[in-house]
C-alpha positions in Angstrom: -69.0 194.7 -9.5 -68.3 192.1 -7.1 -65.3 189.4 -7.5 -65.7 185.9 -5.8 -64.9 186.5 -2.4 -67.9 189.2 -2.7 -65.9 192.8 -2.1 -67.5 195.4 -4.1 -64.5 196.1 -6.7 -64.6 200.1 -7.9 -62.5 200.7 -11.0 -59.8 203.1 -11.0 -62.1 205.5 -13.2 -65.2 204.9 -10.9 -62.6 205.7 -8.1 -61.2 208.9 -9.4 -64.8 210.2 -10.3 -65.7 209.4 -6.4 -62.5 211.6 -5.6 -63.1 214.4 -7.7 -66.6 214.4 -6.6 -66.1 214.4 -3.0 -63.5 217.1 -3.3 -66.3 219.1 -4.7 -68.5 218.7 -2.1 -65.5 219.7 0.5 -65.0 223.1 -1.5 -68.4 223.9 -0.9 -69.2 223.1 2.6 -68.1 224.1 5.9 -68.8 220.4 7.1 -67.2 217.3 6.3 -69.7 215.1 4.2 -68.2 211.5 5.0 -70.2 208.7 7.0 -68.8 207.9 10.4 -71.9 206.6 11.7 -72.1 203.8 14.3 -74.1 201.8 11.1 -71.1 202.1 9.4 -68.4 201.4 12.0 -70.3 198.3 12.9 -70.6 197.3 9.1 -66.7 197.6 8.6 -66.3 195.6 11.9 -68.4 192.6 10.6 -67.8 193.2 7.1 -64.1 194.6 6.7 -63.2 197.4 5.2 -63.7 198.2 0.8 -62.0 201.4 0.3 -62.1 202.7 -3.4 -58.5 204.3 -3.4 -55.2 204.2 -2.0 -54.2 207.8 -0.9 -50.5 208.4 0.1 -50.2 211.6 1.5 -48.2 213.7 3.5 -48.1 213.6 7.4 -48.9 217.5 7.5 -51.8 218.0 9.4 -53.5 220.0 6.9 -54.0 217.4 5.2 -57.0 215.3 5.9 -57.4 213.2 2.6 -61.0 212.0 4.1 -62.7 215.4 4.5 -60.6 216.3 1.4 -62.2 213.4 -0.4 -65.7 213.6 1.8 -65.4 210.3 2.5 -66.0 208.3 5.7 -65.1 205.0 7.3 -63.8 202.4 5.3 -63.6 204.2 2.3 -60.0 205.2 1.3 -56.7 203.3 2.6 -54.5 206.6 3.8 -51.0 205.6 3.9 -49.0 209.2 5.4 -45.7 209.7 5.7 -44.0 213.1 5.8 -43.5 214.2 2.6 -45.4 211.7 1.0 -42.3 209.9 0.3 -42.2 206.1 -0.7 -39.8 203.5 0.8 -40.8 199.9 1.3 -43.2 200.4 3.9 -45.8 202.4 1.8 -45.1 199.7 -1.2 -46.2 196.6 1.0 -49.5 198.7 2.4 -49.9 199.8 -1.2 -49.9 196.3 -2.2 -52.4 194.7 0.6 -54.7 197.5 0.1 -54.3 196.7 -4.0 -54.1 192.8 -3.4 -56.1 192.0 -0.3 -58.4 194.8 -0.2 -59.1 195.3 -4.2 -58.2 198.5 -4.5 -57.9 199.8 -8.0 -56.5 203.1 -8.2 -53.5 205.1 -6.2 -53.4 208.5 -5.5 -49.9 209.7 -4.7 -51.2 213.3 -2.9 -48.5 216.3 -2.3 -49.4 219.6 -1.4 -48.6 222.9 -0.7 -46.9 224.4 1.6 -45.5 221.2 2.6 -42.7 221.7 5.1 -40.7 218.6 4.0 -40.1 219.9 0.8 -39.5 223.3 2.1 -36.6 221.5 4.4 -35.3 220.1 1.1 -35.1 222.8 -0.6 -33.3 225.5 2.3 -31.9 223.7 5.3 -30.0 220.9 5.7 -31.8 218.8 8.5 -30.2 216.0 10.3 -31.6 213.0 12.7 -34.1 210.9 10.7 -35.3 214.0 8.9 -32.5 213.6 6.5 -33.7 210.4 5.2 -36.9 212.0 3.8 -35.4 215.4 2.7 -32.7 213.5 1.6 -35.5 211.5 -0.6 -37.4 214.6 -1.6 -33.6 216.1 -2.8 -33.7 213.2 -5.2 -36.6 213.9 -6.7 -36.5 217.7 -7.1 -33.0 218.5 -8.1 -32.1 221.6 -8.1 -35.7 223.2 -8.0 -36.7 226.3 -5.7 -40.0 226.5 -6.6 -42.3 224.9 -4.0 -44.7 224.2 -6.0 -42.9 222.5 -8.6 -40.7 220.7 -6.5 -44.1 219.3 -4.7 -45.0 218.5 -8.2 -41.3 216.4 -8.9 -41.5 214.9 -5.8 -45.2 213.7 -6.0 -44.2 212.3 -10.0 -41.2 210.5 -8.2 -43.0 208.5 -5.6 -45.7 207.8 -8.4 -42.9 206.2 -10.7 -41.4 204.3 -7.6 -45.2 203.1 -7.2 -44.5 201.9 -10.7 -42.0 200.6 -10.7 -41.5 198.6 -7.5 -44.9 197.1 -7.7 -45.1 195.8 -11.8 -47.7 197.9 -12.0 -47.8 197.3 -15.7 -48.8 194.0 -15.0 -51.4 195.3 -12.4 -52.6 197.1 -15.0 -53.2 194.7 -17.5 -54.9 192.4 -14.8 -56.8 194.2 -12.4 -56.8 198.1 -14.0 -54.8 199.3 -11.2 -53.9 202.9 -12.1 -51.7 204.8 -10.1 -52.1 209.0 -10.2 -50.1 212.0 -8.7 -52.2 214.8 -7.2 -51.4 218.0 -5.9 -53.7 219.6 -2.3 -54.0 223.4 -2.3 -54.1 223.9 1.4 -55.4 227.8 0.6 -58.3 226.8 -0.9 -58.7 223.2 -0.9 -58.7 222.5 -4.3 -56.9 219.0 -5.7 -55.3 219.0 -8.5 -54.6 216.1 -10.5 -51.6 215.8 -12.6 
């Protein structure tokens, strides 16, 4: 569907099937599937960009959310951050991608194995570290688990999503939904929660 300024608008639904799609191609190929053609990088340049999705992800370098995805140039809005922690930062791009760029769906995207939340959970970092373990403490408690704590930390930044941005609201409006996934770096699988 288009809206007035004429930006193809995908629904959060149309969105999510993309995802899931695209991560099945990327469990089945040994080459990425996304279009990073000189037609395309030209198209972006004189047309802007129309991603389907918001992906906040982690800075680990594992973690490529456009192979993950199979999508190319223009297609997703990567916000990454160690830890795939939320702070204001990652609200305002959240809200120009959602706002400016009609985005309709977020996709909050731990993994495992992720180092920041193995700092959080056995050492005691300091420098700037600490303000994301410290982060990533809040949201797991008292877990051990890696996985579960990559789960707890992934639902908090989702809920700060939430709740920061009236999502409610963006909801109601423009179907915004706002999801927490989970990247198995040993076999590529995501997993939505």
């Amino acid at each position: 569907m288009l809206n007035s300024e004429d930006r193809l608008i995908v629904s959060a639904a149309e969105a999510l099937e993309l995802l899931k799609k695209g991560n099945e191609k990327y469990l089945n190929t040994e080459r990425g599937f996304g279009d990073v053609s000189l037609r395309v990088r030209r198209e972006t340049w004189e047309h802007g960009q129309h991603p389907a999705a918001i992906v906040v992800t982690c800075s680990d370098s594992r973690v490529i959310p456009e192979a993950i995805f199979s999508m190319g140039i223009g297609e997703l809005f990567v916000i990454r951050v160690a830890g795939n922690v939320i702070d204001d930062h990652q609200l305002g791009s959240i809200e120009y991608a959602a706002d400016h760029l009609g985005c309709r769906l977020v996709v909050v995207l731990g993994h495992t194995n992720c180092g920041a939340v193995d700092a959080a959970i056995h050492h005691e970092p300091d420098g700037y570290i600490k303000y994301i373990t410290d982060e990533i403490r809040r949201a797991i408690g008292e877990e051990t688990d890696g996985y579960r704590a990559c789960c707890l930390n992934v639902e908090r930044s989702k809920r700060l999503i939430e709740e920061n941005l009236d999502i409610h609201r963006m909801e109601e409006e423009r179907g915004l939904k706002v999801l927490g996934a989970v990247y198995h770096i040993e076999d590529g699988r995501v997993e939505f929660l």
